[in-house]
N, C-alpha and C positions, 0 to 999 in steps of 0.2 A: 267294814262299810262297803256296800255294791253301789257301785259309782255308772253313769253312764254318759259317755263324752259323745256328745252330737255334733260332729261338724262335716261340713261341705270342702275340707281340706283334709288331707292326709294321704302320707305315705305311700307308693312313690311321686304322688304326684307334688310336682317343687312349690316354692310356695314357707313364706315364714310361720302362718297358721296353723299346717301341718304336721313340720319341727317343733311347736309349739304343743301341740295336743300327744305327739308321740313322747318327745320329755318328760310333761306331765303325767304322762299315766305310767310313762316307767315308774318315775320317780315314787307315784304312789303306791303303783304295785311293791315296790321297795316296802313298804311301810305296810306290807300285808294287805290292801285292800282291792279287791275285785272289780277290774277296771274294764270295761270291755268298750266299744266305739262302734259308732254307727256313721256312714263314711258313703260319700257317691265308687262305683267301679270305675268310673273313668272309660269306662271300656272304647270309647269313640277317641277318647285322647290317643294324642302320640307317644304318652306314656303310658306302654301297659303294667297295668296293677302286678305287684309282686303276687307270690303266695304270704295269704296272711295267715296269722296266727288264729288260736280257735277263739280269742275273744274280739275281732273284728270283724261284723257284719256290713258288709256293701247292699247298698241299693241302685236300681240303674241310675247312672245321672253321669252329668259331668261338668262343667263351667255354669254357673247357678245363673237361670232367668226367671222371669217371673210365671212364664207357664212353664216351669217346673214344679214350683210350691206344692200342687199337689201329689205327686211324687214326692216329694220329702215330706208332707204331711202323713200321709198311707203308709211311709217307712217309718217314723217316728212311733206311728201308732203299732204297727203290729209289733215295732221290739218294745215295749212297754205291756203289751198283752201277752209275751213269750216270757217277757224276765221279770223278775222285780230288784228296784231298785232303790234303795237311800236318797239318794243325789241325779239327778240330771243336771248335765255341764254341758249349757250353750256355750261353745266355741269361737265361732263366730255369728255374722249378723243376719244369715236367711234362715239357720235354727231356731230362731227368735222369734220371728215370722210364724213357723209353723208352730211354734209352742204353745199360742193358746186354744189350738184346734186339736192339739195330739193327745187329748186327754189323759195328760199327768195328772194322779191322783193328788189331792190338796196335802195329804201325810207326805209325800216325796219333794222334798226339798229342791229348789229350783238354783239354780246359778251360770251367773253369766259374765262372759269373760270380752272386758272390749280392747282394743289394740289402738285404736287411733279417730282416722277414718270412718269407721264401722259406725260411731255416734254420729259423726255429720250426716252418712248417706241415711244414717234413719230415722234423724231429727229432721232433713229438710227434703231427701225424696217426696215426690205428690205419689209415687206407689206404695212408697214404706208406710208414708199417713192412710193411704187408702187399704192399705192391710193390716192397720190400727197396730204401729208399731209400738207407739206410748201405751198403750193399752196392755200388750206386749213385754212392756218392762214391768207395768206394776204388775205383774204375777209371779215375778222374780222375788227370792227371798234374800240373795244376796247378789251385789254386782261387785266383779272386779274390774281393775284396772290396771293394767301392766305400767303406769304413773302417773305420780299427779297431773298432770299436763294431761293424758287421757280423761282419769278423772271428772278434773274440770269441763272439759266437753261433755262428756253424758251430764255432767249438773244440768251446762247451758242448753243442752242441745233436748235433752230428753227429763229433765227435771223428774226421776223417779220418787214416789212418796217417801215421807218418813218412813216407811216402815219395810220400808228394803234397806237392808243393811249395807254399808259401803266399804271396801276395801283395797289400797293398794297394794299389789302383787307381781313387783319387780320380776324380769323375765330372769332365767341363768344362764351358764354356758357349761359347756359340758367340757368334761378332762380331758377329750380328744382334743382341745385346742389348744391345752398344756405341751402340748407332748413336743418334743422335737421332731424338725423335718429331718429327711435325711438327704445326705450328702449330693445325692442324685436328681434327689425331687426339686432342690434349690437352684442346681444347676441347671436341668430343666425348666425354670420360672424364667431365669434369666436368657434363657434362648429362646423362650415363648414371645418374651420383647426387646431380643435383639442387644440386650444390655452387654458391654464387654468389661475390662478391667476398666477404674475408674467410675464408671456410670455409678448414677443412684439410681433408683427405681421408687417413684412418687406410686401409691396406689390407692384403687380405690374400687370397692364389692360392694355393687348395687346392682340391682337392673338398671339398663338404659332408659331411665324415666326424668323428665326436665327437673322434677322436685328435688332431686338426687343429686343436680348441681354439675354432672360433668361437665358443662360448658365452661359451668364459673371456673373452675377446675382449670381449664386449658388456659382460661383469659388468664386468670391468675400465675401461673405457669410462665404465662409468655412476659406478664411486669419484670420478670425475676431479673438482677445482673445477668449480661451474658452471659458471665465467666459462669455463673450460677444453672441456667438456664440450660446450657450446652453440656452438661452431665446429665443432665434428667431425662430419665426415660419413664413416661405417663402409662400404665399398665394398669386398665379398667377391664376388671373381670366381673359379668353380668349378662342375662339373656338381655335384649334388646324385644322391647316393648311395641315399639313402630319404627320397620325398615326406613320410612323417608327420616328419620329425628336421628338415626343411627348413621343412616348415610350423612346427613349435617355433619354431626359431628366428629368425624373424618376428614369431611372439607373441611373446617373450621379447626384442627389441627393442623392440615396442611398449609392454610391461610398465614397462622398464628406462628409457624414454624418450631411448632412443637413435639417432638418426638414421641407417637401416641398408639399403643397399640391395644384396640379392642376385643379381649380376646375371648368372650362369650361365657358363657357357662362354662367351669372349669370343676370336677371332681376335688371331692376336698381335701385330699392329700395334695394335690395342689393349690389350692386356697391355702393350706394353712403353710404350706412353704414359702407364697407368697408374703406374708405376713410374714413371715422371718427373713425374710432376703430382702426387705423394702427399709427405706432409711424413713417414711414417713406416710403416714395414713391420713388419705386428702378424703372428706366427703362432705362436700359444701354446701350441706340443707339449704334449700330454698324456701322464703317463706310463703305458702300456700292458702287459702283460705277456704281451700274443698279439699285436699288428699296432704295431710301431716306425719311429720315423723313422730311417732307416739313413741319408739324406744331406741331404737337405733342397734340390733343384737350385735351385729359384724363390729361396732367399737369396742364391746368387752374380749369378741374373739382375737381382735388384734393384739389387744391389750394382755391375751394370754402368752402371746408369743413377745411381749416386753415393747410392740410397737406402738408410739403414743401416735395422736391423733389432731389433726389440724381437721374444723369443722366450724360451724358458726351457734353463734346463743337461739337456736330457735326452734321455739316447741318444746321435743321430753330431752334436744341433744344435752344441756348442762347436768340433767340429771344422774347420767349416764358417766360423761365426760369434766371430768373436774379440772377448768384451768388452772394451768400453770403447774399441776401436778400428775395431769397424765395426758395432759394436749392441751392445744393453745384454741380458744375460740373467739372466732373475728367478728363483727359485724353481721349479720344477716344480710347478703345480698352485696356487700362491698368490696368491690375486687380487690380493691389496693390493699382494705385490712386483710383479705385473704393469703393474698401474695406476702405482706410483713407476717401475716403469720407463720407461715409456710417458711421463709428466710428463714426464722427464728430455728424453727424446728429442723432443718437441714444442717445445723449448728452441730456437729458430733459429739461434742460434749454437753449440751442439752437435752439430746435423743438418749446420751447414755444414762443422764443423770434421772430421768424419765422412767426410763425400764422397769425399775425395782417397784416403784409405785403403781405403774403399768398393771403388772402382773399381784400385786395385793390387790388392786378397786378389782379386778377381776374374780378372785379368789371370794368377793364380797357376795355374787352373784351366785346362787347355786339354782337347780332344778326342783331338789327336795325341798327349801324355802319357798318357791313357787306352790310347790303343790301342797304345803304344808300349810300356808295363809289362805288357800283358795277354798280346803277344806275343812279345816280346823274349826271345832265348834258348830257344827252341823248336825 
């Protein structure tokens, strides 16, 4: 099968959409099939583009606005007159946009993959209506969804016809977050925030975004027993989205007298050390009603390194995280359920008894199941 994955995200530039389409297409390349990508250069970002390989094609762009469209409409169409393809894989949601202008022949199968959000901003955008996004889906022959909680939103939000076919398409995690840290890199986590003998290390990998809960996080933190509270060391690795909400919540640990270090984007041999050195995985969804956690990936990564997860029931986080068997989920938005949950899980014998199961829901997730429901039957 000759596959063609369209998106506005990918490699080097950060970003879960673009880990998501680079998995994918290994995964499928795995399976024999001709996967090549059509991708902005980036070239104005702060991240310059690697060397890519001979089936990725760039076009100029970089952080998608609306007069871009036709730049990614003129890129869409000329690789469709260069190659031919089986499948086209909308990605995310401004290839969507250009899809019913790029003239895909009606014999090449259409598909499209939504992550959360992507359905709100193009059910209720006045630009996404005015560049007839619904219009948009029904030329799609198949939609995924990385859960049913996404799912559900494209119902509500975009109600495609009968006759697009619907599917959900669990995200995976890759073997690299199996792996052991080593000795050095753990030790180095722990010096990143200051941790000495005794500490625990609470943590939490998002971006600095309010949906993301780091406040709840702190408040929560701060409920704990002293005696409890005074080993915790909060170690939030994530780029920060807006300097004034990142400077907040700096004050807002120092306020709360909570031991908090923010320590940015972090190389993933530190991430995944991080997750081995941490006694518990805090990420406090917040509930939203424009930007949702559609899957939550960083719970399965934890979960590879055996560390369960204290987070809340809201949105795709249950589906992901199964209370009482690989993390505890509070209340949506309740600090005190937060903080007893968190108690709980700080419980050593809890955390351990956790692990084994941890690392099976993990196992449950792979990248070839992704790419294997996405195309399957096409």
């Amino acid at each position: 099968m000759n596959i063609l994955i369209a998106t506005h995200e990918y490699p080097p530039y950060p970003g879960g959409i673009g880990r998501y389409c680079a998995e994918v297409r290994s995964a499928a390349l795995a399976r024999g099939h001709r996967v090549d990508v059509l991708a902005p250069d980036f070239a104005r970002s702060a991240t310059a583009p690697s060397q890519d390989d001979a089936g990725v094609f760039r076009f100029p762009g970089d952080v998608y606005s609306n007069r871009t469209l036709l730049t990614v409409i003129r890129a869409l169409r000329r690789q469709l007159r260069q190659r031919t393809y089986d499948v086209v894989h909308v990605a995310d949601w401004p290839l969507l946009l250009a899809l019913p202008w790029s003239g895909v022949p009606r014999a090449v199968k259409t598909v499209m993959t939504f992550h959360g959000t992507d359905a709100i901003v193009l059910g209720r955008s006045r630009s996404a209506r005015w560049l007839r996004a619904r219009q948009a889906v029904h030329r799609l022959d198949r939609v995924c969804a990385n859960s049913a909680f996404t799912l559900s939103l494209v119902e509500r939000e975009l109600a495609p016809p009968a006759s697009v076919e619907r599917r959900v398409t669990p995200l995976g995690v890759a073997e690299y977050w199996a792996e052991p840290a080593s000795a050095e890199e753990r030790a180095q986590v722990r010096r990143l925030c200051g941790a000495t003998e005794g500490d625990r290390i609470v943590l939490t990998v998002a971006r600095l975004d309010p949906r993301k809960g780091h406040l709840r996080a702190l408040q929560a933190i701060a409920q704990l027993p002293p005696g409890q509270r005074q080993t915790i060391c909060y170690l939030a690795i994530g780029r920060p989205v807006d300097p004034v909400y990142a400077t907040h919540l700096q004050s807002e640990a120092k306020r709360l007298g909570v031991r908090a270090t923010f320590a940015g984007a972090q190389p993933d041999a530190i991430v995944r050390a991080a997750y081995a050195e941490s006694r518990a995985f805090l990420l406090a969804a917040e509930p939203d009603q424009e930007r949702v956690e559609g899957f939550g990936l960083v719970f399965l990564e934890a979960a590879f390194q055996g560390l369960p997860t204290v987070s809340t029931a809201a949105h795709a986080v249950p589906e992901v995280v199964q209370d009482r068997v690989t993390g505890f989920l509070a209340k949506p938005g309740d600090t005190a359920d937060i903080a007893a949950q968190l108690l709980a899980m700080l419980d050593a014998n809890a955390a351990g008894q956790l692990a084994g199961a941890c690392v099976a829901r993990a196992r449950e997730f792979s990248w070839q199941r992704c790419a294997d429901l996405t195309y399957a039957d096409l």
